[in-house]
N, CA, C and O of each residue as an XYZ file, in Angstrom:
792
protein
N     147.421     68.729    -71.356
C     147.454     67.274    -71.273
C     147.362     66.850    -69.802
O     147.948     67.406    -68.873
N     146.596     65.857    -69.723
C     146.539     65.652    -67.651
C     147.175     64.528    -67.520
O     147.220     63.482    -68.167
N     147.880     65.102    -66.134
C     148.920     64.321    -65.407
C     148.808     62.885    -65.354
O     147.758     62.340    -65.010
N     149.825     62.262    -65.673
C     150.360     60.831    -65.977
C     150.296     59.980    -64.858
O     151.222     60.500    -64.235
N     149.982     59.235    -64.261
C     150.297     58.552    -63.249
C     150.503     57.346    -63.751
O     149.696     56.775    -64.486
N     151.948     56.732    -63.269
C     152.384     55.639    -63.717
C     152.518     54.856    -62.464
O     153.005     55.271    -61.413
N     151.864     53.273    -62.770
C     151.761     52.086    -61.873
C     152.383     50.977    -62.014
O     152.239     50.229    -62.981
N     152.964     50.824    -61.265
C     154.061     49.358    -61.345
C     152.813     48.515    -61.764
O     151.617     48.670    -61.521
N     153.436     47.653    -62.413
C     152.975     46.444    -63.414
C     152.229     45.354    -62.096
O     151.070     44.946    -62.026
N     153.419     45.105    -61.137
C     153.025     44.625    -60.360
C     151.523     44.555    -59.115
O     150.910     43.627    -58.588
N     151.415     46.129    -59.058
C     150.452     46.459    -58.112
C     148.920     46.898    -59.297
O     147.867     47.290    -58.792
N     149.058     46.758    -60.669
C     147.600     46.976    -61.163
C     146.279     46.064    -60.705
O     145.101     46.410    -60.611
N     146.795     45.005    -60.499
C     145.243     44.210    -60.379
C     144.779     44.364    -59.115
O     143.932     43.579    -58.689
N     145.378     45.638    -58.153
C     144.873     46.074    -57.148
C     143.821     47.000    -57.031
O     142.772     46.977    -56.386
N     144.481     48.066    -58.023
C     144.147     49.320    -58.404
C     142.795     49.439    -58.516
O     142.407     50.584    -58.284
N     141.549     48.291    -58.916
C     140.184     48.940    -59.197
C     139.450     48.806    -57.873
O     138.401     49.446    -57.793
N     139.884     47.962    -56.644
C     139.625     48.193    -55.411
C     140.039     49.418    -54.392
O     139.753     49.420    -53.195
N     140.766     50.464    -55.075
C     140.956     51.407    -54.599
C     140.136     52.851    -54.729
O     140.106     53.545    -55.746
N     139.657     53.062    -53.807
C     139.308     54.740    -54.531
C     140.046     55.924    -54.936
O     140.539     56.950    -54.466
N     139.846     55.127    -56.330
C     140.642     56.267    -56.873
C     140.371     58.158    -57.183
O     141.167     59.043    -57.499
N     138.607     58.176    -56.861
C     138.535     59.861    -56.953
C     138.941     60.272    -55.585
O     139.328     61.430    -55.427
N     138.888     59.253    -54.336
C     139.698     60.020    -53.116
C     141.330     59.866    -53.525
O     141.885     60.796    -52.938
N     142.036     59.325    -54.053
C     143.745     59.451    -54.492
C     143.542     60.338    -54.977
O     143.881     61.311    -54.304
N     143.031     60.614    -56.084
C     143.899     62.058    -56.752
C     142.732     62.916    -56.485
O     142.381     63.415    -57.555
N     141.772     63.407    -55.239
C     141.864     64.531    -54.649
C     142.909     64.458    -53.379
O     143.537     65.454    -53.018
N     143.019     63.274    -52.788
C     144.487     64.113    -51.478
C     145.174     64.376    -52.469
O     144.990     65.547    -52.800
N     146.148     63.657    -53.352
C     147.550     63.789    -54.484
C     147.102     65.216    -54.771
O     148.058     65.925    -54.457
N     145.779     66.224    -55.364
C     145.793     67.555    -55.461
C     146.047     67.738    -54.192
O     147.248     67.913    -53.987
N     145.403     67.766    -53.285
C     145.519     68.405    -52.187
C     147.189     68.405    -51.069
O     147.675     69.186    -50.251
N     147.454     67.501    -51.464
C     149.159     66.925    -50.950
C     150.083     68.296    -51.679
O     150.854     69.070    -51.112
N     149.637     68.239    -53.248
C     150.269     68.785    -54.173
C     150.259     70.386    -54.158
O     151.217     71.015    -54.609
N     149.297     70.924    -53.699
C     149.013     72.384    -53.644
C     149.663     72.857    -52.313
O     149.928     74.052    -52.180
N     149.939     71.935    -51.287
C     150.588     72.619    -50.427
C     151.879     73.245    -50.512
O     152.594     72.684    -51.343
N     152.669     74.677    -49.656
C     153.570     75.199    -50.409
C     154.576     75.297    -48.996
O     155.785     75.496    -49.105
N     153.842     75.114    -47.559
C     154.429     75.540    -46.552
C     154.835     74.103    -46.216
O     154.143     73.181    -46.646
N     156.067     73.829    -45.369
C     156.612     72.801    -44.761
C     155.147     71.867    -44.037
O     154.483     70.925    -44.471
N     155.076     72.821    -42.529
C     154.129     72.301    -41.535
C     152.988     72.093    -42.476
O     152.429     71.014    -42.673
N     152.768     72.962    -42.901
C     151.180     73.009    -43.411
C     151.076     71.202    -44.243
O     150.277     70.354    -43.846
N     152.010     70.985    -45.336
C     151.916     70.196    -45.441
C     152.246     68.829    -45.251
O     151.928     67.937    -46.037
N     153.079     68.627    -43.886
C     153.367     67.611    -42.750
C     151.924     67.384    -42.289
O     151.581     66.214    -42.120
N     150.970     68.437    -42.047
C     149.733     67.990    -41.263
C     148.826     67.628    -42.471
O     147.765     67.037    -42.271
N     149.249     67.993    -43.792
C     148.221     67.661    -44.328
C     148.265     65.923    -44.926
O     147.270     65.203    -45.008
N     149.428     65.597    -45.229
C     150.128     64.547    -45.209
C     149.353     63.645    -44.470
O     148.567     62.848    -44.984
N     149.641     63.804    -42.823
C     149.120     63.038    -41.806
C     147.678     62.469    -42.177
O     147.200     61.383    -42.505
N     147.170     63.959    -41.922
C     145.688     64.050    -42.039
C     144.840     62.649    -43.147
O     144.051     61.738    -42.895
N     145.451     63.078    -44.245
C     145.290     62.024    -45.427
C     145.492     60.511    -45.048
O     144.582     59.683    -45.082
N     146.651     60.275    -44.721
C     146.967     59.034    -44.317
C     145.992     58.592    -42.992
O     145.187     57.666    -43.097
N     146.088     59.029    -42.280
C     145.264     58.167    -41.284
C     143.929     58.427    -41.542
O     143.325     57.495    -41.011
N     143.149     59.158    -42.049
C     141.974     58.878    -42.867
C     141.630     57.210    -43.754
O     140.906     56.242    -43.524
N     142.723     57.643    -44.951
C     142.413     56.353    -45.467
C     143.028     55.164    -45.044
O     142.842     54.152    -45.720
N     143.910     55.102    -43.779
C     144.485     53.847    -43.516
C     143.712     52.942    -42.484
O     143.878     51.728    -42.369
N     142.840     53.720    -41.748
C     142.544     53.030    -40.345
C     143.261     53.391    -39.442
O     142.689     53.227    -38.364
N     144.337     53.847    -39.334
C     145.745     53.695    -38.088
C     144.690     54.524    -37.062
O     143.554     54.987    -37.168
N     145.550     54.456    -36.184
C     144.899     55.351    -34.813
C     146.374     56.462    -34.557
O     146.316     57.569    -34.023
N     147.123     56.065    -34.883
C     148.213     56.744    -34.368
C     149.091     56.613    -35.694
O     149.231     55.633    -36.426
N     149.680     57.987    -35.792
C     150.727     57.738    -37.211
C     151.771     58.885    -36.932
O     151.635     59.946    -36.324
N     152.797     58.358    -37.538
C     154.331     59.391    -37.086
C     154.875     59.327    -38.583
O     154.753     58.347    -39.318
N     155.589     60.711    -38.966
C     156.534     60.766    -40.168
C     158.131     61.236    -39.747
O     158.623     62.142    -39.074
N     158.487     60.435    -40.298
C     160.035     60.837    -39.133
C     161.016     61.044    -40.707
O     160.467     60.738    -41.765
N     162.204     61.481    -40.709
C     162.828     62.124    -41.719
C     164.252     62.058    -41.234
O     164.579     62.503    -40.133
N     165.030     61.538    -42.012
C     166.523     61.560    -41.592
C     167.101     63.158    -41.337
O     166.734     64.059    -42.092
N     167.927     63.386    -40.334
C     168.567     64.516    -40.457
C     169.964     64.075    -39.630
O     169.902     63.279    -38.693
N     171.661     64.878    -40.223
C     172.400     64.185    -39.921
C     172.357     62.833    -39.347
O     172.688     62.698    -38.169
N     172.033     61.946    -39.952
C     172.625     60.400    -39.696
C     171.424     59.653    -38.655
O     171.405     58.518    -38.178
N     170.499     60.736    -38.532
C     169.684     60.174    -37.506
C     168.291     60.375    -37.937
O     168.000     61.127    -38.868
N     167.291     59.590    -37.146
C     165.902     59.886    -37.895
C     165.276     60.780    -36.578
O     165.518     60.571    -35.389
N     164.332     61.915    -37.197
C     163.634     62.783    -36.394
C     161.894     62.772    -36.214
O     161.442     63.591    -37.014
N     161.147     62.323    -35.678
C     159.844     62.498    -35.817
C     159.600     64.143    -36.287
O     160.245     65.044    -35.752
N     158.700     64.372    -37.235
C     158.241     65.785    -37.984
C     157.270     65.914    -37.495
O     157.060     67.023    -37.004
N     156.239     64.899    -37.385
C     154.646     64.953    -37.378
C     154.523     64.003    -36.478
O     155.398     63.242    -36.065
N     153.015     64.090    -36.081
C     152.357     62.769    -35.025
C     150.773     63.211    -35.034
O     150.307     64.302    -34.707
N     150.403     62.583    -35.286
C     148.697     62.038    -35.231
C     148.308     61.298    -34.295
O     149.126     60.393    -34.131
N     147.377     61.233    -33.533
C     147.082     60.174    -32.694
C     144.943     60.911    -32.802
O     144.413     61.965    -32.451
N     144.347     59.458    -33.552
C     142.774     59.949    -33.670
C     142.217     60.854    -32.814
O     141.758     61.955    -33.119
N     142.294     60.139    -31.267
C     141.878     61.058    -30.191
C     142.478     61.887    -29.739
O     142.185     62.229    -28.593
N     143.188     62.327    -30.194
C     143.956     63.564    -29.853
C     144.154     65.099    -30.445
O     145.147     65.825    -30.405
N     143.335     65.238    -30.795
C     143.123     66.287    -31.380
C     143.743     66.935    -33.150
O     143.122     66.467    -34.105
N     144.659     67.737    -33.405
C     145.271     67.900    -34.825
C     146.177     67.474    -34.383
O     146.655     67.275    -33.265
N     146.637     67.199    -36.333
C     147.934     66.673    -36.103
C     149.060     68.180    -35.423
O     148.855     69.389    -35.526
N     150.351     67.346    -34.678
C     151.070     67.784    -34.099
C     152.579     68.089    -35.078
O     152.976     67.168    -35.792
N     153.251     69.236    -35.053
C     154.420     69.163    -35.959
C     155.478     69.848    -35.044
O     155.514     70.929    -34.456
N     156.523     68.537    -35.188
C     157.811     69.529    -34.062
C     158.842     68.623    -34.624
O     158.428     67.773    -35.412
N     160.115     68.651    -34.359
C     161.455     68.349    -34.591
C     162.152     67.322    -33.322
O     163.302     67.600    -32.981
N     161.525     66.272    -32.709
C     162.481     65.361    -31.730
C     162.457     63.848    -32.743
O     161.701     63.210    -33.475
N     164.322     63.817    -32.001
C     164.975     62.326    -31.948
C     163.818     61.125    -31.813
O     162.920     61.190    -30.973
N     163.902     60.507    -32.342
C     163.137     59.184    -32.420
C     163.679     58.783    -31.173
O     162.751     58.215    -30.597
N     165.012     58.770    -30.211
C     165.112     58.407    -29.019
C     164.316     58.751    -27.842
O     164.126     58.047    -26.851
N     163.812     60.089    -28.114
C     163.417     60.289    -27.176
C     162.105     60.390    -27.117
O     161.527     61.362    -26.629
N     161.561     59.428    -27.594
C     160.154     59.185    -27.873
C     159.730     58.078    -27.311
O     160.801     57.508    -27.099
N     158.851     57.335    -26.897
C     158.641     56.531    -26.396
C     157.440     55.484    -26.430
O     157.501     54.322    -26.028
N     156.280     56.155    -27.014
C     155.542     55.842    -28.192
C     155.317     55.098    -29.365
O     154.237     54.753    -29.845
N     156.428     54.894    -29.761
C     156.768     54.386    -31.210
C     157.694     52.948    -30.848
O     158.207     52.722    -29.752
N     157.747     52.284    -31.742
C     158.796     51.162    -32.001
C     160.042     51.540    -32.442
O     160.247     51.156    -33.593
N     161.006     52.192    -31.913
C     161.972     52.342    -32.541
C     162.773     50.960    -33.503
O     163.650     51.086    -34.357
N     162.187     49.804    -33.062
C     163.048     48.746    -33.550
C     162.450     48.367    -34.776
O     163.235     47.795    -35.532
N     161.328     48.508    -35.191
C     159.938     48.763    -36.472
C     160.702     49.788    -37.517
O     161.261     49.346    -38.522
N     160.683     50.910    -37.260
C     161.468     52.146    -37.818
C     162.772     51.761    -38.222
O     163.006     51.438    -39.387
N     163.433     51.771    -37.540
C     165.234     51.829    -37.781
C     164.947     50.245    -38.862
O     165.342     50.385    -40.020
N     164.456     49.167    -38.598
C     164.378     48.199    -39.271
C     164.019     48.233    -41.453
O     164.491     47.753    -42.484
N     162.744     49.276    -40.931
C     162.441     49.526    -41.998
C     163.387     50.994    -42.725
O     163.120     51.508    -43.811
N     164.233     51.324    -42.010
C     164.627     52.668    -42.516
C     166.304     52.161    -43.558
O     167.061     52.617    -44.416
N     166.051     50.695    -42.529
C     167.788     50.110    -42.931
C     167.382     49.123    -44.053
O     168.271     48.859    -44.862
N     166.407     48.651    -44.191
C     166.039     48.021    -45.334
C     165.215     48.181    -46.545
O     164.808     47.302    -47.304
N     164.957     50.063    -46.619
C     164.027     50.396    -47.310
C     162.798     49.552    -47.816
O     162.258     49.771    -48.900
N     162.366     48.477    -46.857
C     161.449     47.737    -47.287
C     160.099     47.835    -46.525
O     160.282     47.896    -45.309
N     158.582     47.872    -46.962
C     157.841     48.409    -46.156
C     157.609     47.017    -45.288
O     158.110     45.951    -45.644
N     156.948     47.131    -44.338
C     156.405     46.310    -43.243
C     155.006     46.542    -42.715
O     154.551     47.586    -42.247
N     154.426     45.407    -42.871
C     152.793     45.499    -42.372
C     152.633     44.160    -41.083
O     152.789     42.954    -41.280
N     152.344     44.719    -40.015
C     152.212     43.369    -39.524
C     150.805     43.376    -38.401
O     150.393     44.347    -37.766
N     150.483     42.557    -38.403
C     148.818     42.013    -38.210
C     148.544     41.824    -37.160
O     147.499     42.329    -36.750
N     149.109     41.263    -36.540
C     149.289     41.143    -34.543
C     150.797     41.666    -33.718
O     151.112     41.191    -32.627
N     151.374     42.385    -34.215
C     152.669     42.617    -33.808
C     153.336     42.297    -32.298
O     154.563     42.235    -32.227
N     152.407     42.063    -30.923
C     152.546     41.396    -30.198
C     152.155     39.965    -29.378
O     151.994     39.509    -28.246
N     152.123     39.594    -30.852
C     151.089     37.807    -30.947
C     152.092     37.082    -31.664
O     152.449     35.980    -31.249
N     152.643     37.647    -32.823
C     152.992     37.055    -34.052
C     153.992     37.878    -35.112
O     153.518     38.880    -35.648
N     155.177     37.534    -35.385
C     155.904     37.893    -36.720
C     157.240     38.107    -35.737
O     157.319     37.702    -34.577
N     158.298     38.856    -36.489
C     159.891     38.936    -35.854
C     159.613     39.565    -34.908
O     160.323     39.301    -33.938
N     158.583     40.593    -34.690
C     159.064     41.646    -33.601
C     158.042     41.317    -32.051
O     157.893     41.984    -31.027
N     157.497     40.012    -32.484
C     156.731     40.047    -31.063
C     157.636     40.041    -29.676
O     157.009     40.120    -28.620
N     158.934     39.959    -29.632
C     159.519     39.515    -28.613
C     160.021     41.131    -27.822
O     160.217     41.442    -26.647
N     160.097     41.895    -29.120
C     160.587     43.294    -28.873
C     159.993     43.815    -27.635
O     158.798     43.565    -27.475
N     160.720     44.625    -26.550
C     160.370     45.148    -25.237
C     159.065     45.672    -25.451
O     158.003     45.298    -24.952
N     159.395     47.033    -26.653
C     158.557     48.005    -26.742
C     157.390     47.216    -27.494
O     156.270     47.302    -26.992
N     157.530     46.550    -28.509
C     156.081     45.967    -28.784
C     155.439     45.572    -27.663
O     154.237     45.835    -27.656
N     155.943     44.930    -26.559
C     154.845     44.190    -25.987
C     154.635     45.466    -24.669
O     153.553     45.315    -24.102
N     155.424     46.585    -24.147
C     154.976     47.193    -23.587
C     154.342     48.240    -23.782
O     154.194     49.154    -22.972
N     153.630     48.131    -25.641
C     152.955     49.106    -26.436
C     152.030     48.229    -26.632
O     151.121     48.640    -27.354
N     151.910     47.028    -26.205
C     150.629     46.251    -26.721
C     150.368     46.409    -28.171
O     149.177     46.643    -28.376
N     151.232     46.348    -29.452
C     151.095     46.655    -30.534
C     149.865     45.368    -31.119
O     149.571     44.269    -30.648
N     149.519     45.889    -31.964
C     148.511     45.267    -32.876
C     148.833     45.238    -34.127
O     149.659     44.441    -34.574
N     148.067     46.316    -35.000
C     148.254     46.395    -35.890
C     149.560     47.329    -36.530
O     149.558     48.295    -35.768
N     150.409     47.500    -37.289
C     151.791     48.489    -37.380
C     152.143     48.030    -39.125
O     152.416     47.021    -39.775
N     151.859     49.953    -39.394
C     152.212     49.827    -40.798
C     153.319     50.818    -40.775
O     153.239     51.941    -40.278
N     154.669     50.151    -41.531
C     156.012     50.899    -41.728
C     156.540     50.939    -43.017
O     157.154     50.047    -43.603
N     156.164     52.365    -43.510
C     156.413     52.570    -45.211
C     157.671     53.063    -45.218
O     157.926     53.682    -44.185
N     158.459     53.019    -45.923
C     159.842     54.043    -46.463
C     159.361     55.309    -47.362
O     158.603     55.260    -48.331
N     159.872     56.240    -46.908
C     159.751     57.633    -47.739
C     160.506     57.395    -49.068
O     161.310     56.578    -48.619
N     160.715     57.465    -49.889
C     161.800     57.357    -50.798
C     161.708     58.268    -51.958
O     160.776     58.328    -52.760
N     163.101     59.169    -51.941
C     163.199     60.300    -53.633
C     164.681     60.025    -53.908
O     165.724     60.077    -53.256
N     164.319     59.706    -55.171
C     165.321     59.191    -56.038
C     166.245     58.410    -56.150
O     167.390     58.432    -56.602
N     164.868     56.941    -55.149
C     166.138     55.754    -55.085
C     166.804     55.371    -53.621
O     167.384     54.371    -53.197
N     166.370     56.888    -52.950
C     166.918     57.146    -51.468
C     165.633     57.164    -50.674
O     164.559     57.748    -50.817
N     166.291     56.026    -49.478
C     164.840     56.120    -48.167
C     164.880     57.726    -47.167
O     165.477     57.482    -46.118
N     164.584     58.695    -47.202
C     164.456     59.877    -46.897
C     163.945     60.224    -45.399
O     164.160     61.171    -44.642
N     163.093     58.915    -45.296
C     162.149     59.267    -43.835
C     161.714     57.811    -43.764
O     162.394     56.860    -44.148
N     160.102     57.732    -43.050
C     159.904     56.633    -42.675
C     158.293     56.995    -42.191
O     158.265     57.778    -41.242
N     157.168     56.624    -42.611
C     155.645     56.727    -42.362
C     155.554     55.673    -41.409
O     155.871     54.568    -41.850
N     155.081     55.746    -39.803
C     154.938     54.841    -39.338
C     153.440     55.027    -38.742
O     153.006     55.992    -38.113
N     152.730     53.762    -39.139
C     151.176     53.812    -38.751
C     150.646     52.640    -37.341
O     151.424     51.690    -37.257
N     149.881     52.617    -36.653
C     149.680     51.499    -35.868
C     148.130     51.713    -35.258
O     147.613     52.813    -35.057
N     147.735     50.882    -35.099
C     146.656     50.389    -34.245
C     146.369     49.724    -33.394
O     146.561     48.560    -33.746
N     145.769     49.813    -31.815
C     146.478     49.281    -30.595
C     144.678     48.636    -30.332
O     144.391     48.147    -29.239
N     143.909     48.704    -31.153
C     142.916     48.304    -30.542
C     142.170     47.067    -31.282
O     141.301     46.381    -30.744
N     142.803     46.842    -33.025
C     142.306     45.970    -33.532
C     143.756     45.249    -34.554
O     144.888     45.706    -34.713
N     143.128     44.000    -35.091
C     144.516     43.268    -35.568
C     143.837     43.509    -37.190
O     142.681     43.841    -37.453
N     144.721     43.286    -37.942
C     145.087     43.012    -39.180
C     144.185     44.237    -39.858
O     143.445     44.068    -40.827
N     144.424     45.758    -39.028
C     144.145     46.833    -39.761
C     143.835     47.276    -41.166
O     142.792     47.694    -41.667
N     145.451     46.992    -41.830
C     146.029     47.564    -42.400
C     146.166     46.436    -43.804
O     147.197     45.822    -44.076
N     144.822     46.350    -44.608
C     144.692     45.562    -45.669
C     145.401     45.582    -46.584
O     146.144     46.559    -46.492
N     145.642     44.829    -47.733
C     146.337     45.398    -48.626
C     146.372     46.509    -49.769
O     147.255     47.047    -50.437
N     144.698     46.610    -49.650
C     144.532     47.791    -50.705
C     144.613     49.038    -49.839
O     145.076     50.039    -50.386
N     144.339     49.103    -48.925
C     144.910     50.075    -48.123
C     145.933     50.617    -47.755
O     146.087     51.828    -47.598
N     147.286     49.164    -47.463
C     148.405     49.751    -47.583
C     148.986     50.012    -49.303
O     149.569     51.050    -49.616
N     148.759     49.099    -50.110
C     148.561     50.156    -50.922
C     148.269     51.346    -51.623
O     149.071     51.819    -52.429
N     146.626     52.124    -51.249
C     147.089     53.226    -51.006
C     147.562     54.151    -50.486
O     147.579     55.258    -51.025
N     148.154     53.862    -49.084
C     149.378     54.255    -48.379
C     150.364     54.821    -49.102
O     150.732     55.988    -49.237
N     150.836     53.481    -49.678
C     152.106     53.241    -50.484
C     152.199     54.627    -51.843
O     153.147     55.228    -52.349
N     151.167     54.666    -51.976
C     150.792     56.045    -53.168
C     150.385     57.370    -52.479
O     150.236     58.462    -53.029
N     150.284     57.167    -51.606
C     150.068     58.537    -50.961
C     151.384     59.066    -50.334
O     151.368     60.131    -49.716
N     152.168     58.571    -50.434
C     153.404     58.651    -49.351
C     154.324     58.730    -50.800
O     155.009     59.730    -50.584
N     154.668     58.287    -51.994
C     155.113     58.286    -52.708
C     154.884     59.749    -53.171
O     155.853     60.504    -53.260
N     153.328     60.271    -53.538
C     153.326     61.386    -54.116
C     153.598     62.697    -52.998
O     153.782     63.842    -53.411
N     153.595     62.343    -51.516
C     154.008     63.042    -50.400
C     156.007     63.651    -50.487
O     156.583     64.689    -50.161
N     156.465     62.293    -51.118
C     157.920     62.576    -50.883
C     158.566     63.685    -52.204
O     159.569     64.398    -52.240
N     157.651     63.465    -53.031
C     157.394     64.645    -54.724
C     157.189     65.751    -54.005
O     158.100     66.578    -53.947
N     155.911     65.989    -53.293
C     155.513     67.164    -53.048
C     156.481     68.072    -51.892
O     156.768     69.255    -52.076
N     156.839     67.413    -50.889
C     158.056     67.273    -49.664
C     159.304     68.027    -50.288
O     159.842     68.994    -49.749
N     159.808     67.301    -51.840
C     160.969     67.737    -52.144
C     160.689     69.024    -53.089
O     161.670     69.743    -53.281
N     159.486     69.395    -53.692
C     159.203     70.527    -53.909
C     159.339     71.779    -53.230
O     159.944     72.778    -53.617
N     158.467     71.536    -51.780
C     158.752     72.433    -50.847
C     159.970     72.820    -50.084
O     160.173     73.699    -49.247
N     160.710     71.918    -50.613
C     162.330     72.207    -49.477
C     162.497     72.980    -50.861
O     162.259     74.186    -50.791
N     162.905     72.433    -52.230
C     163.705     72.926    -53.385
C     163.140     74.656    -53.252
O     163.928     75.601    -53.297
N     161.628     74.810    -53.082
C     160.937     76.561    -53.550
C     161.745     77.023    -51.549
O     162.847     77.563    -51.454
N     161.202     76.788    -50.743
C     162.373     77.463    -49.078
C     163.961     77.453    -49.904
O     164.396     78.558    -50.228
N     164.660     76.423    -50.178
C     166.128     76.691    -50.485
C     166.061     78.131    -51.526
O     166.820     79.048    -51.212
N     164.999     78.353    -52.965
C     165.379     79.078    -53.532
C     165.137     80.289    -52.926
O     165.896     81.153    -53.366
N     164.110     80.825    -51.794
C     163.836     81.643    -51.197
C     164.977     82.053    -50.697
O     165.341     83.217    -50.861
N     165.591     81.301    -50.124
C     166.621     82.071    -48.690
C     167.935     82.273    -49.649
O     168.800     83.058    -49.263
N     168.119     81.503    -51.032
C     168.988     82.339    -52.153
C     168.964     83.153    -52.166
O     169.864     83.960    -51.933
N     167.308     83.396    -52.610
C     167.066     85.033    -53.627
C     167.674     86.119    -52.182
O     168.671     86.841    -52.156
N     166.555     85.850    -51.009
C     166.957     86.559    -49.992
C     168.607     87.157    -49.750
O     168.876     88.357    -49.698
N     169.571     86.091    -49.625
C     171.128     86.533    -49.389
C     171.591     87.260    -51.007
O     172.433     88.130    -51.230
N     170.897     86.694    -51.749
C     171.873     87.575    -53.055
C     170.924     88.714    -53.277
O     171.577     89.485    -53.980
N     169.605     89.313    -53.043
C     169.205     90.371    -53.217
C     170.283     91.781    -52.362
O     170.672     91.867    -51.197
N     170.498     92.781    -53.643
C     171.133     94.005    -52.760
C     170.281     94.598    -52.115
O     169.135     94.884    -52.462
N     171.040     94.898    -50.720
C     170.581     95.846    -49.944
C     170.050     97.248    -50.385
O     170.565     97.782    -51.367
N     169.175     97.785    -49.793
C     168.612     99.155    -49.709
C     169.609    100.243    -49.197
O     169.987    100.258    -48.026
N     169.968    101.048    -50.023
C     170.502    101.968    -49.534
C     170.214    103.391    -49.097
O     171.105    104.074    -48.592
């Protein structure tokens, strides 16, 4: 029987402006990944493809704090995967992030240093922000991380069928995400309870 995909009621009359044979080849391709990194970059990769962004970060709570995992930037070669504090980054909006991380609510905004709450913000205007898309990760109800996308060279990027399929790519990202931690946790089980060789 093939896989179900269920759509909020709300977002269908979006759905036939989307390409849907590119969704469910990344969603396979999201889905087949088995390694952490491997699929942090593949994640990326996907998303800033179909979003437009120029620059995109996935950051992930760990004790009480959020960590950048990944970073994309177009001209810059592959995506990048490492473990720093959102503090010590400098790049990013921290006030965009923490905003959206505390309100699990996504954020799209169109001129970000022209227009909306955050034009006044230091870092917006000494990032010259433009365009800035801020999704919530969310499994099971819980905001987990935080997809942050932006574009510094054009305004109102980040359309709606686009961030819509964002919004589905990042959804079936946080499925596939909690797969790969659940199969590493059972690994390093089997590992400590297997007996030793004698």
């Amino acid at each position: 029987m093939p896989a179900h995909v269920e759509v909020e009621p709300s977002s269908a009359h979006v759905l036939p402006d989307l390409d849907i044979e590119y969704l469910m080849k990344s969603s396979v391709a999201i889905s087949a990944e088995t390694e952490q990194d491997a699929l942090l970059k593949k994640i990326m990769n996907v998303v800033i493809e179909s979003s437009g962004a120029q620059r995109g970060y996935l950051l992930f709570e760990e004790q009480d704090d959020l960590f950048i995992r990944a970073a994309s930037h177009a001209d810059d070669g592959p995506v990048k995967t490492f473990n720093r504090k959102i503090e010590d980054v400098t790049e990013i909006c921290k006030a965009i992030v923490r905003y959206v991380y505390r309100t699990g609510e996504k954020l799209a905004l169109d001129s970000a240093s022209q227009d909306g709450e955050f034009k006044d913000n230091p870092e917006v205007q000494t990032l010259q922000l433009r365009s800035v898309l801020c999704i919530p990760v969310v499994r099971q109800s819980r905001t987990i991380g935080i997809l942050y996308l932006e574009n510094r060279l054009s305004d109102a990027v980040f359309t709606p069928e686009s961030t819509q399929m964002t919004e589905l790519l990042v959804s079936w990202a946080a499925i596939a995400l909690e797969n790969v931690r659940l199969a590493e946790e059972a690994k390093k089980t089997d590992s400590r309870t297997e007996p030793s060789a004698n």
